[in-house]
N, C-alpha and C positions, 0 to 999 in steps of 0.2 A: 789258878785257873778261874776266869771268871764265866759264869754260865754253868753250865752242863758238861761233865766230861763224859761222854759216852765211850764205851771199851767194846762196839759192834764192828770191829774192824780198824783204820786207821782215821776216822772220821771226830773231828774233836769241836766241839758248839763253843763258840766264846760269846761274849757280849752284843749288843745292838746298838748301832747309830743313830740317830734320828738328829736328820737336818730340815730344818724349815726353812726353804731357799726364794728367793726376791723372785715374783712375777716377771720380772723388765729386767734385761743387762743379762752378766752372764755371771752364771753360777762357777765357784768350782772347789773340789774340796776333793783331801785324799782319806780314804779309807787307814785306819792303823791298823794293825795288825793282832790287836789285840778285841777286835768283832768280826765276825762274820756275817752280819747281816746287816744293810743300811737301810733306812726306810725315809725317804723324801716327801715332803709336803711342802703348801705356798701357807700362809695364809686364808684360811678359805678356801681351801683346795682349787684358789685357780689355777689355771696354766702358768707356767712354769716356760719362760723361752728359751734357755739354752741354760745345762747344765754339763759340768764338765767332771769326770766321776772316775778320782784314778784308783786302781785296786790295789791292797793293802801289799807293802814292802815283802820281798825274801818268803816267797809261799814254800808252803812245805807238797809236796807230791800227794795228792789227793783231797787237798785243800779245797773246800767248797766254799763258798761266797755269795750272798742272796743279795739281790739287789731289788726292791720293793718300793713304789711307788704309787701315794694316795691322787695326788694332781697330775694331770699331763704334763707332757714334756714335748715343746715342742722339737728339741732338736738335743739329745742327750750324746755325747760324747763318752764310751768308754775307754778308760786308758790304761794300761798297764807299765808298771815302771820295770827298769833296765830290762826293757828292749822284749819283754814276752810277748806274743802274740795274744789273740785273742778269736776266737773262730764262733761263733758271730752275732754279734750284734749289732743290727742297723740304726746308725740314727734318728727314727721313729716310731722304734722298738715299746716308748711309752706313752705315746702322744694321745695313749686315748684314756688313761689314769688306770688306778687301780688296779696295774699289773706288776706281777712278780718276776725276777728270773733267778737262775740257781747257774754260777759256773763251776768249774773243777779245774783244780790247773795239776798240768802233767807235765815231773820235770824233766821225761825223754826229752821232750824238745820244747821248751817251754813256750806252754801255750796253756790260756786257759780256753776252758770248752763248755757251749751252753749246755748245761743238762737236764 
């Protein structure tokens, strides 16, 4: 385990991402499954014009995910693979920088969820 293994329930801390993504063009890059928290930047924290952000493979049920942001965004794409949902995040969710989000994904019916 890399990180932190906390034992306050089924809640488990892995590693951090940090991508520093092109101002111009489009971004996009998948999450592994071995972090739980990405943290984006440009450059000088400019703006950031479209990134595309898919969430890490095969989650486990109460799986948390941070998704962090030093530069805007101005049009961020959340994705999630084989076909989960996702409940909700807008495409301008970061556009004004230096925000965070936290999802949970639930494998009733797989979706992850802003928390």
């Amino acid at each position: 385990v890399m990180g932190a293994l906390r034992t306050d329930g089924t809640i488990v801390e892995h590693g951090t991402m940090f991508i520093t993504c092109n101002t111009s063009g489009v971004n996009s890059f998948v999450a592994n499954s071995a972090v739980s928290t990405v943290v984006i930047d440009s450059t000088g924290s400019n703006t950031i014009a479209i990134a595309n952000i898919t969430l890490p493979p095969s989650p486990q049920h109460g799986q948390r995910f941070r998704i962090s942001t030093v530069a805007p965004i101005t049009n961020a794409n959340i994705n999630a693979p084989a076909g989960a949902g996702i409940r909700w995040i807008g495409t301008s969710a970061y556009s004004s920088g230096n925000v965070a989000t936290q999802l949970t994904y639930n494998s009733v019916n797989t979706t992850w969820y802003l928390s």
